[in-house]
N, C-alpha and C positions, 0 to 999 in steps of 0.2 A: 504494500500500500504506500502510494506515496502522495503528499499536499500538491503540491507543483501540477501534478500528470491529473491529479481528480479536479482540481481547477480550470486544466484543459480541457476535464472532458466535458464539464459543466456548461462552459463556454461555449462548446461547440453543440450545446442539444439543438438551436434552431436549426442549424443546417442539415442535421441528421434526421431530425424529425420531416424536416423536408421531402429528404430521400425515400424515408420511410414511405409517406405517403405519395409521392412521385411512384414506387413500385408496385402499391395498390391501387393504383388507378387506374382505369381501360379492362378491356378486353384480355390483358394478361398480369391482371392481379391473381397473387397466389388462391384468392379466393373462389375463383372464376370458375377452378375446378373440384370446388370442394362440392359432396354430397350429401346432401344436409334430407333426403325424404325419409320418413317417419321418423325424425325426431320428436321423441316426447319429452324430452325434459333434457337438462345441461348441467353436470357436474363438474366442476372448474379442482382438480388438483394443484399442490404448490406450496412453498417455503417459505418463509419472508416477504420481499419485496412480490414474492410471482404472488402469493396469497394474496398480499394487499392488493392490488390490483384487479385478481378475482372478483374482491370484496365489489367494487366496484360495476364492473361488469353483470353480477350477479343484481344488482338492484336495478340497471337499466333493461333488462329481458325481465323482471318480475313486473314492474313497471308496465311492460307492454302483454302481460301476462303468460307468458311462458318459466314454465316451474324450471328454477335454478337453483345451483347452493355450491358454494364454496366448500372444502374440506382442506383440512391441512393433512399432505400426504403421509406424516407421523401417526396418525388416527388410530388408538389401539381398536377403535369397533369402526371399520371401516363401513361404504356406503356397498352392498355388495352386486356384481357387474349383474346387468340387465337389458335387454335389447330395449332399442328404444332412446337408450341413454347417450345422449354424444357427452363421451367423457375427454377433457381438456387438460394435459397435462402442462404445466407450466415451468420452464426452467431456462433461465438465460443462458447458463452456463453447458447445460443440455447434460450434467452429467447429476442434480441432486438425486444423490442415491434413493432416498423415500419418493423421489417422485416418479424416477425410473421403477421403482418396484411398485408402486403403488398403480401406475398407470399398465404394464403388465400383465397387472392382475384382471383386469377387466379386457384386455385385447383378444379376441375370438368369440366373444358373447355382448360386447356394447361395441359401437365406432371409437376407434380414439383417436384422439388428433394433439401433434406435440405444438406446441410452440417456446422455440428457441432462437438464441442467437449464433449457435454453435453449429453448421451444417454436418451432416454423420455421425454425430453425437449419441450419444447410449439414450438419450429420449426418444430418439426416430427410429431407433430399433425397436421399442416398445411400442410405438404408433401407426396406424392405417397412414395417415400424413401427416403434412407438417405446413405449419405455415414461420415462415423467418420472421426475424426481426430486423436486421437488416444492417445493422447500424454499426461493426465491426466492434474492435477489440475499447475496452475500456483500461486504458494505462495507467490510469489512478487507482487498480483492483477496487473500486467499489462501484455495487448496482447502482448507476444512476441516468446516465441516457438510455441504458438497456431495460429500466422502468419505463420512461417514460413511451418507450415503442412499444413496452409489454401492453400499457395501457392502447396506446391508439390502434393496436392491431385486435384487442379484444372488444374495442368499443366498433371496429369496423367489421368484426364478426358479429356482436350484436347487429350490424345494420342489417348484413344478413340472413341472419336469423330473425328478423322481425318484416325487414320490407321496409325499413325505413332507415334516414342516415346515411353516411357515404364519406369518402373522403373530400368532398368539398366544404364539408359541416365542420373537418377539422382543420383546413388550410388554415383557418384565420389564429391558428394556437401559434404558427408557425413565427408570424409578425408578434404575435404578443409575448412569447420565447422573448425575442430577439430585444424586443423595448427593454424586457423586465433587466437583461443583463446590461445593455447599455447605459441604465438610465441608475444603476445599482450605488455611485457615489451616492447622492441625494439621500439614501435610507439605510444603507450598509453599514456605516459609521456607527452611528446611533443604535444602528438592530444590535452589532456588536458589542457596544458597553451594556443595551439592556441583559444582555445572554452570559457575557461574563460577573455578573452582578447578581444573578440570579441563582437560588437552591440548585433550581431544577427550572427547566424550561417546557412547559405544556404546550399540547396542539390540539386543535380542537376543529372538528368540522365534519358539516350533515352528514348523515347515513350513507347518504349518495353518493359523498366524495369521501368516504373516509379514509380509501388510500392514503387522502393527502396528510393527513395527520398521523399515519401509520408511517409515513414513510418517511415522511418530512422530521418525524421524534428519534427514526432509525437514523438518519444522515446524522443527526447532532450526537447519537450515542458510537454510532461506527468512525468516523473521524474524528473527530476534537475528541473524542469521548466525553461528551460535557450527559451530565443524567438529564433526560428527556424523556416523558410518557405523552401517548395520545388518549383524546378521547370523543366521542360521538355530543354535540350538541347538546341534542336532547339529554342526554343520559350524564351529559355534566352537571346537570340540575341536581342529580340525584346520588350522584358518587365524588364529585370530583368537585362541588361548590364548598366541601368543610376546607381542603386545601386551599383556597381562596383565603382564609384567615393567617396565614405564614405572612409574614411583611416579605415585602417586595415579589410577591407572586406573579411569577410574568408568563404568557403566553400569546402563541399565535393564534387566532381566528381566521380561519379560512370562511370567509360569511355565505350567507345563504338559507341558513333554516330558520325557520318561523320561531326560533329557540333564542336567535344573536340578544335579542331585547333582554330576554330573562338574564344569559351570563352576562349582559352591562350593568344590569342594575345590580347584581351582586358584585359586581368588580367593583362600579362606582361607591359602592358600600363599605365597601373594605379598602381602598385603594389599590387593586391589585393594578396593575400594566398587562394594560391589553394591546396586542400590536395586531389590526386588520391588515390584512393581506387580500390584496386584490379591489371589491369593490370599499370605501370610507362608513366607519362604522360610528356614530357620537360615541363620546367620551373616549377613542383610544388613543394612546398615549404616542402610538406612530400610526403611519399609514402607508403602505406599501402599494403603488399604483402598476397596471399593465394595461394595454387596450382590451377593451371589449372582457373587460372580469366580471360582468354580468352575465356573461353565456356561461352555463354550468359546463360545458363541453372545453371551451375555452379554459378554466378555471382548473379544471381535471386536466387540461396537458401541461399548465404552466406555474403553478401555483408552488410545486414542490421546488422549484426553482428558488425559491427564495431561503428558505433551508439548506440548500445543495451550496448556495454562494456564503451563508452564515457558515456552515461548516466548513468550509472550504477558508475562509479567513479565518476564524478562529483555530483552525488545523495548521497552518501556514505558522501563525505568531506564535502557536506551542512550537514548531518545530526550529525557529530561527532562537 
């Protein structure tokens, strides 16, 4: 693992994600030849960052009603194989062992289908196919533009699997990428003494994105190693609002849910530091802007970007 090469690689998600979608589009998108008849339901395998991502995916096909669910491939009472089932194994690296076994297990009685970033990798041996990621090697050893293609390639499977959606819907994540790094003087400084100053650094955000708070708490714990937990909106009302009474309790807001009022008014209550990310939230103490962070789609490719750049500088000045 090294600061330097994960700051590169941070740097370059617009253009990757680019590509990404550049190879999904047309008539020879890897998707173009996937077989998707009598699918009844969609089981998403995965690790980590591939989980969180799942997580994500799984709410946009429930959403349009087709029965989904994540598992994390360690599962002592697994999901067990069933036709019908398009099971999704998830692994960037194309080699996690629980997810190559776990995916496996269901190959000859469900479809399975790998997505990696790894071409011939021990997942595509487990799988009917495969769809890439695309986005090549990650020099800084940590998951971060290979999340972010994990997400757009399974939110363009949902399209998919629904009839709705496309890669046009995500181009505009591409420009909002690109702002969010450029324009990153203006609030980087600031995010930095709030994160150094802080216990622990919380992340918080709807159901529907909660990736971004799963993944975004992972970057601050796998680099800098600063302590970091996520948690769902809603369900910070309920678990994670007594934490709120620690002086100088800081976290991110990823906004969106019909929940953001409730965690202000107890932050404003207690003083906590709240730093909105994306769209401007009252009372937070920063505010982190990108275009178009009112598109939830948008919000879901770029948003973890802002944690990739905190950790990536707070990474940096541990190591100098």
């Amino acid at each position: 693992m090294n600061p330097e090469k994960f700051l590169a690689d941070v740097l370059s998600a617009p253009d990757r994600l680019a590509a990404v979608l550049d190879a999904y589009g047309g008539s020879s998108s890897p998707l173009a030849a996937l077989e998707l008849e009598g699918v009844e339901r969609v089981l998403f395998l995965g690790m980590g960052s591939s989980r969180f991502a799942a997580l994500t995916a799984v709410a946009h096909l429930r959403a349009s009603g087709i029965d989904a669910f994540a598992e994390l491939s360690s599962a002592g009472m697994p999901t067990p194989p069933r036709p019908g089932t398009l099971v999704v194994g998830i692994s960037a690296s194309g080699g996690t062992a629980e997810t190559v076994e776990a995916l496996a297990r269901h190959r000859g009685v469900s479809p399975t289908l790998a997505v990696t970033n790894t071409p011939g990798s021990a997942i595509e041996d487990a799988a009917d196919t495969s769809l890439p990621l695309l986005v090549g090697p990650e020099e800084g050893g940590v998951t971060c533009v290979s999340f972010q293609a994990t997400l757009a390639v399974l939110l363009l499977l949902c399209g998919r699997l629904t009839g709705e959606g496309g890669v046009d819907v995500l181009r505009p994540a591409v420009d909002a990428s690109a702002a969010l790094r450029e324009g990153r003087g203006a609030w980087l400084p600031a995010l930095a003494d709030l994160a150094r100053s802080a216990h622990t650094v919380y992340t918080i955000a709807p159901g529907e994105r909660i990736s971004s708070a799963l993944q975004s708490a992972l970057m601050l714990r796998e680099g800098p190693r600063l302590a970091a937990d996520a948690c769902e909106t809603g369900d910070w009302l309920h678990v994670d609002v007594y934490l709120s009474k620690q002086p100088g309790y800081t976290a991110l807001l990823f906004p969106g849910s019909r929940f953001d009022a409730g965690v202000m008014e107890w932050a404003h209550g207690r003083e906590s530091r709240i730093v909105a990310v994306g769209e401007p939230v009252d009372g937070a103490v920063l505010h982190v802007p990108y275009p178009d962070a009112e598109d939830p789609l948008v919000a879901t490719l770029v948003e973890t970007g802002v944690a990739e750049l905190l950790a990536a500088d707070l990474w940096l000045a541990l190591s100098r």
